[in-house]
N, C-alpha and C positions, 0 to 999 in steps of 0.2 A: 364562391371560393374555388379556385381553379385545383384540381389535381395536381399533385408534383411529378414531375414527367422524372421517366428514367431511362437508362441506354447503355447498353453492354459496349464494354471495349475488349474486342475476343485479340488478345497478346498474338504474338508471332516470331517473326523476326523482328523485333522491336523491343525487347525489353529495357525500357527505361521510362524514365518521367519526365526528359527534358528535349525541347526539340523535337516532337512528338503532335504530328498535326491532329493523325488519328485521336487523340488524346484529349488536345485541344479544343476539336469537334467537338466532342462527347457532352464535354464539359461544361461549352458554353449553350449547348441546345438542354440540359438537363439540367435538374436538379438531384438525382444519384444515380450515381458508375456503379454499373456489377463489373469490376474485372477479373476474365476469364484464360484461362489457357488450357490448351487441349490438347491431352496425351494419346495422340494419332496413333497407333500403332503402327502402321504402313509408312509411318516415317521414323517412328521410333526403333522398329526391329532394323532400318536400313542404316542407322544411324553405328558409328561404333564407339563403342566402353569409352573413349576420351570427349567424344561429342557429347553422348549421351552426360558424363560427370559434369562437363563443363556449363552442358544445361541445366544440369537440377540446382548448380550453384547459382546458376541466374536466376533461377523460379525462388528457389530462397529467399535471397536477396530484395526480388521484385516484392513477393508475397509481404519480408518485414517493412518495406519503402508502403505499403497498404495497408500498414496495421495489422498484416496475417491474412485481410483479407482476401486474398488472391484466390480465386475458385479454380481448382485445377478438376476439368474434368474428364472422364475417359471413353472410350467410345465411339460409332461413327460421329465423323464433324456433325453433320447436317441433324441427326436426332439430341447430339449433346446440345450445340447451341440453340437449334429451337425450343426445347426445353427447359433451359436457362433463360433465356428473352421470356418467355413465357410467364413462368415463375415469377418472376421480378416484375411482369407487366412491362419490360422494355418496347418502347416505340419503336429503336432502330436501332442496330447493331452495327457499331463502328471499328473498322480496321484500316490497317494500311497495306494498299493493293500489293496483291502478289501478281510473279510473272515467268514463275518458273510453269513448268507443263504440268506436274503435278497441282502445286498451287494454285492458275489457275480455272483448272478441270472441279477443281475442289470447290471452290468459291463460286463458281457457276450453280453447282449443286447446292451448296446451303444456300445462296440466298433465294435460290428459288422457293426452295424450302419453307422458307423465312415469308416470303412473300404470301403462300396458300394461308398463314396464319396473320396477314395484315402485319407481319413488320418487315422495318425497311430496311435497309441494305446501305451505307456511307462505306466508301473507300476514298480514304483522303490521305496523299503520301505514298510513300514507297520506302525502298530499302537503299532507294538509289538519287544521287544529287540532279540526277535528267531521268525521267523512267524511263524503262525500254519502250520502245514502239513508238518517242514522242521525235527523235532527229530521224531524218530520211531526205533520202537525196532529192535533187531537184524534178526527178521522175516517180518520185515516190514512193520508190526501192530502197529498201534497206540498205546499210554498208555492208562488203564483205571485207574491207582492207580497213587497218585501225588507223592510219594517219590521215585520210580525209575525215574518217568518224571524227578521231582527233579534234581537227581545225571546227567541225561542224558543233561537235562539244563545248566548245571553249566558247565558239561564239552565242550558240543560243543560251550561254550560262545558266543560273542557279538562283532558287528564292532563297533568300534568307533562313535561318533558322529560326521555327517555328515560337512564338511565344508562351511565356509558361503558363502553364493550364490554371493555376493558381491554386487556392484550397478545395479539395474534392472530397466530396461525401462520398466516401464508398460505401457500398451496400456488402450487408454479409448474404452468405449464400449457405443454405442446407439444403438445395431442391436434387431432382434429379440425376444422375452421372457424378457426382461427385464423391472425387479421391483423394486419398494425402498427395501433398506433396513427394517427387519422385525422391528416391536416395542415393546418393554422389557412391556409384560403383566403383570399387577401387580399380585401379586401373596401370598402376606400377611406371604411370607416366608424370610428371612436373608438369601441371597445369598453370597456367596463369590466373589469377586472381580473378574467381568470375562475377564482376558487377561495377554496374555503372562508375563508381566512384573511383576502383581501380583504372578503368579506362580513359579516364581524365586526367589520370595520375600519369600513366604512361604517358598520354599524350601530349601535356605539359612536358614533363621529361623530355621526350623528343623532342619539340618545337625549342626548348631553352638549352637543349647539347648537341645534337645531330644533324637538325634539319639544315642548319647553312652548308657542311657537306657531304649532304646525303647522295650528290652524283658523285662524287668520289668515295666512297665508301660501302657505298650500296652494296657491291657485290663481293666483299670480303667477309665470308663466311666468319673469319679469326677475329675481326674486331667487331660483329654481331651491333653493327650499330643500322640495322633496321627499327621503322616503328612496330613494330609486333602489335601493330593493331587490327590484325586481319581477324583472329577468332573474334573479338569484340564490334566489327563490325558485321561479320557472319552472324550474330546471335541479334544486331540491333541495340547492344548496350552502348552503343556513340554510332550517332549518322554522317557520313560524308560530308553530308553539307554543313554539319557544325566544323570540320575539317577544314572544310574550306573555307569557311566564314574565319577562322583563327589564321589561313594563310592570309588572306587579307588583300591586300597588296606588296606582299611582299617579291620581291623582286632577286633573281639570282638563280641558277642551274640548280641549285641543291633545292628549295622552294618549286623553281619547276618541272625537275622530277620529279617532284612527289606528286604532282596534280596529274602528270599524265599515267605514273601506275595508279591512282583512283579514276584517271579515267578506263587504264585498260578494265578491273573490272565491270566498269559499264557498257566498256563496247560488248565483252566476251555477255553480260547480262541480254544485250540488243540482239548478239547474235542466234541464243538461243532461244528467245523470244521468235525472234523470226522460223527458226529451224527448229522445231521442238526434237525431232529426229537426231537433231545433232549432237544430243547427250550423249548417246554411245554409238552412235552411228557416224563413219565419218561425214564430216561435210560435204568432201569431196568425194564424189558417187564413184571415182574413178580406182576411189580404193577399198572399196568392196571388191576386187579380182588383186589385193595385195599378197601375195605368197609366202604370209608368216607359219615361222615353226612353233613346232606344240610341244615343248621340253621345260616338264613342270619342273625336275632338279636343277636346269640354269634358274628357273624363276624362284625357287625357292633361294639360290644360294644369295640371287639381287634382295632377297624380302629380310633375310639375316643378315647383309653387310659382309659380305664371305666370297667374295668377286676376286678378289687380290686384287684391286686397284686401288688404293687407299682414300683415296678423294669420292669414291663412290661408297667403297661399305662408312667411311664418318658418317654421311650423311644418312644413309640409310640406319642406322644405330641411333643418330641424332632423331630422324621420326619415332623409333620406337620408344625413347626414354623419356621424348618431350609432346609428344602428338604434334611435334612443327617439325619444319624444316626450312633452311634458309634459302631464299627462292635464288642463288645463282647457282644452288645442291639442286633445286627442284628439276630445274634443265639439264643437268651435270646427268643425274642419274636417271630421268625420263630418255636421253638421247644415249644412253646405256643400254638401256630394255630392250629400246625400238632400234637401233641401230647396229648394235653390237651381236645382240642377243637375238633381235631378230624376233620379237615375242610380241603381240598385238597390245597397242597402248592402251589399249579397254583394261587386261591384267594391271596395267601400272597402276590405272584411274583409279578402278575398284579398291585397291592396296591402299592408294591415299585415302579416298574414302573413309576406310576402315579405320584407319589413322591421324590421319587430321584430326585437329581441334578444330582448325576451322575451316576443314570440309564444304566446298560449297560445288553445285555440280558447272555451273555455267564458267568460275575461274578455273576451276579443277581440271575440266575435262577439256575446255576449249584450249590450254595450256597444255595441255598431254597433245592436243593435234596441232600445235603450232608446232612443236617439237618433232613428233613424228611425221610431221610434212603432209597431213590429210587436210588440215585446217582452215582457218582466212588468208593466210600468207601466198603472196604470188608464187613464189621457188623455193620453198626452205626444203625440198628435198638436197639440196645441196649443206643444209648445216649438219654435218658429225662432230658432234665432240668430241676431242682426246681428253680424255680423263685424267691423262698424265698434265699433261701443258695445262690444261684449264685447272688442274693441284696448283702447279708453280706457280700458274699468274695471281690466282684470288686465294690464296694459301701461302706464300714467298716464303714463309720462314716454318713452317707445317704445322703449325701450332695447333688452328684446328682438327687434323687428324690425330697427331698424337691425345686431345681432349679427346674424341673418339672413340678410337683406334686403341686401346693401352698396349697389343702387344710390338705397337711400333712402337712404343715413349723411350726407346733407348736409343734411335735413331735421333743423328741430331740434325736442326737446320731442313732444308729443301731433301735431303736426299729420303727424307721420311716418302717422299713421292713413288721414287723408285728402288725398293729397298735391295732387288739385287740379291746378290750372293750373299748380304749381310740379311737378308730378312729371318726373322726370328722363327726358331720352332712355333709351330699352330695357327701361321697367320700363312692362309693360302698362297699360292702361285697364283698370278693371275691368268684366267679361266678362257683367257680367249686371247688373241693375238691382235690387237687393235685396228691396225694397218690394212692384215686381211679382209677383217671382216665391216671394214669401213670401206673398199673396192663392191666385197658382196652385197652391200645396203644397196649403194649406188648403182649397182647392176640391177638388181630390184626391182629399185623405183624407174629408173627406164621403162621398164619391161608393163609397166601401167598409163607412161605417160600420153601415151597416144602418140 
C-alpha cells in the first residue's frame, strides 16, 4: 500500500485558485496540499499601511477559498518553509518563480535549504504572461527599448490559462512558525475589494464597458475609465494571461492598447531582471553625476498636494485617499518632482511605494526613470510636462480636480487649471514658475549627456 504523498504550495504573488500552474503541479503529483504563506518581515516592514491592508484582505479571502486552512507563517523564509515541508512530510515544495532581486536571492536560499533535508524544489509559472529572462534579442542581450521588446512579446506569445486544479485535500497545519492571520490596518485610504472574485468582477466590468475605447479614454483622469486591475494583479488575484486569454482575438485600438500596457509591465519586469541595480539605481550610469537639489519643504509640499498647480496636488491627494493614482497623474506629477523641482526620482519612487496599493518595484520604479529620463528610453530627456496644458487636455472641463481639489469647486469649467487672481483663500500660489525651471531641467541634463 503506497504512502499518500504530500506537497506545500508556499503562496506569493499569486493568491488565488484559478489559472494557477504552481497549484496545479501540486495537485496533480500529490494527494494533500499544505498551503502556506509567509509573513517576511523584510518585505512586510517595506511594504506600506495600503499594501500591507490590501494583503491581509487577500490572505483572508485565500485562507476561507481553504476552508481556514491557510498556514500563514512567520519568520526567516528558508527556516519557516523547511519546517513546514517537514511537518507534513512534503516531497516538494511548489511555487510560482519569482524575478524580482530580492525574490530571487530568496528562493536560492530556501530551496537549497530544502534540498539538505531531501525535498524538492517546483517553480512552475510566474506572475508574468512571458517571464522575464525568457525574450532576448537575436544576440542574446536583453532589450533596453519597449517597442522591439514589444514586437518580440507579441510574437513569442502566451500559454493558455492554466487548468483547474480540481478538488484539493488541504492539509491543516499546527507545526512550526505558525501565526494568525495578519489584520487589515486601517489605513484612512478606499481600498478595492481585495479577492479573487472581485477581480473578475472588475474585469468583466471592464471588458463589457471600457475596453472597446480604452485608447481614447485612457488617459482622462475625469471619466476614470481605466481597468483598475493593477493592485489585483500586483497581489496575483487574476494573472495576465487569463487577461489575455479573455482578449482573445479581439481586434481594435481600444483591445490593443490594453495588451501593450500588460506588455509594458513585462518589459519594465525584463528590464529589472536583467539589471537588478536598476531598482533604485539609475539605468543609465550617466546619471549618477545628475545635479539634483536637496529641498525636503518643496518635497513635502509635492507629498501633500500644496504645489499650486491643480492637476498636480488632485492627483497627489488622489494617492493619499485611494493608495492609487490614475497613471496619466502618474507622469503628470513624477515629471513635476524631477523636472520642476528638481528632486531625485528615488524620493518620488519611495513615496509611491509607501502608497500604492499596487506598489510594484519593477513598474514603479522603471516608470519614475522613463519620466525622469535615466531610464530605457533613447531621449526623454527632452519630455517636461506642463502641468497646466497637460490639466486642460486630459481634465477639459476640471472636473477632476475640483473632485480633488475642494478649495477650487467654485471655479467653474477649464479655468479651475489656472485659477489666477480668482484663486480661493488656502489654496497656494503656485511654487515655482514652470517655464523657468523647464529651461533649468534641460540645462541639466546637458550637462551629463556626454
Amino acid at each position: 500500500m503506497s504512502v499518500p504523498q504530500s506537497a506545500v504550495v508556499w503562496f506569493r504573488r499569486d493568491l488565488r485558485l484559478t489559472d494557477h500552474p504552481a497549484l496545479l503541479a501540486a495537485a496533480q503529483a500529490s494527494d494533500h496540499v499544505l498551503g502556506v504563506f509567509v509573513l517576511d518581515r523584510s518585505l512586510w516592514r517595506r511594504a506600506g499601511a495600503p499594501r500591507r491592508a490590501f494583503l491581509a484582505g487577500a490572505l483572508a479571502d485565500l485562507s476561507d477559498r481553504l476552508d481556514g486552512r491557510l498556514a500563514v507563517l512567520h519568520g526567516d523564509p528558508a527556516r519557516a518553509i523547511v519546517g513546514a515541508a517537514r511537518h507534513v512530510g512534503a516531497a516538494t515544495v511548489h511555487v510560482s518563480a519569482e524575478f524580482t532581486p530580492y525574490g530571487t536571492a530568496r528562493d536560492q536560499r530556501v530551496s537549497a535549504a530544502l534540498a539538505e533535508h531531501g525535498v524538492g524544489w517546483a517553480a512552475t509559472g510566474s506572475a508574468y504572461a512571458v517571464a522575464p529572462g525568457r525574450i532576448r534579442k537575436a544576440d542574446g542581450t536583453p532589450y533596453r527599448v519597449f517597442t522591439p521588446f514589444s514586437r518580440a512579446w507579441r510574437a513569442h506569445g502566451w500559454r493558455p490559462p492554466a487548468a483547474d486544479a480540481g478538488p484539493i485535500r488541504w492539509l491543516e497545519y499546527d507545526g512550526p512558525h505558525r501565526t494568525r492571520l495578519p489584520e487589515q490596518p486601517s489605513t484612512g485610504t478606499s481600498l478595492p475589494t481585495p479577492t479573487e472574485a472581485a477581480a473578475r468582477r472588475r474585469w468583466r466590468a471592464f471588458l463589457d464597458h471600457d475596453l472597446a475605447e480604452y485608447d481614447v479614454h485612457r488617459d482622462r483622469p475625469d471619466l476614470d475609465r481605466t481597468s483598475r486591475m493593477s493592485a489585483y494583479l500586483h497581489l496575483g488575484l487574476i494573472h495576465p494571461r487569463t487577461l489575455l486569454a479573455d482578449l482573445g482575438d479581439r481586434r481594435g485600438a481600444g483591445p490593443d492598447r490594453f495588451r501593450t500596457e500588460l506588455c509594458w509591465r513585462e518589459f519594465y519586469a525584463d528590464v529589472l531582471f536583467a539589471e537588478p541595480s536598476s531598482a533604485w539605481e539609475s539605468y543609465d550610469p550617466r546619471w549618477a553625476a545628475f545635479p539634483w537639489d536637496d529641498d525636503k519643504a518643496r518635497f513635502a509640499a509635492w507629498q501633500h498636494g500644496r504645489t499650486g498647480f491643480p492637476i498636480v496636488d488632485a492627483g497627489m491627494r488622489q494617492l493619499r485617499a485611494e493608495g492609487w493614482m490614475h497613471s496619466r497623474l502618474r507622469m503628470i506629477v513624477a515629471s513635476f518632482l524631477v523636472k520642476d523641482l528638481h528632486l531625485p526620482w528615488q524620493w518620488g519612487a519611495r513615496h509611491f511605494m509607501d502608497l500604492l496599493v499596487d506598489a510594484d518595484v519593477a513598474s514603479n520604479n522603471h516608470g519614475w526613470q522613463w519620466t525622469a529620463g535615466s531610464g530605457t528610453d533613447a531621449a526623454p530627456y527632452f519630455r517636461v510636462f506642463n502641468p497646466i496644458t497637460q490639466g486642460q487636455r486630459f481634465d477639459p472641463a476640471g472636473d477632476y480636480v475640483r473632485r480633488w481639489v475642494p478649495e477650487l469647486r467654485g471655479l467653474a469649467g477649464p479655468a479651475v487649471h489656472q485659477p489666477g487672481r480668482e484663486r480661493p483663500p488656502g489654496y497656494p500660489a503656485p511654487m515655482v514658475d514652470h517655464q523657468a525651471e523647464r529651461i533649468d531641467a534641460l540645462r541639466r541634463y546637458e550637462q551629463i549627456r556626454g
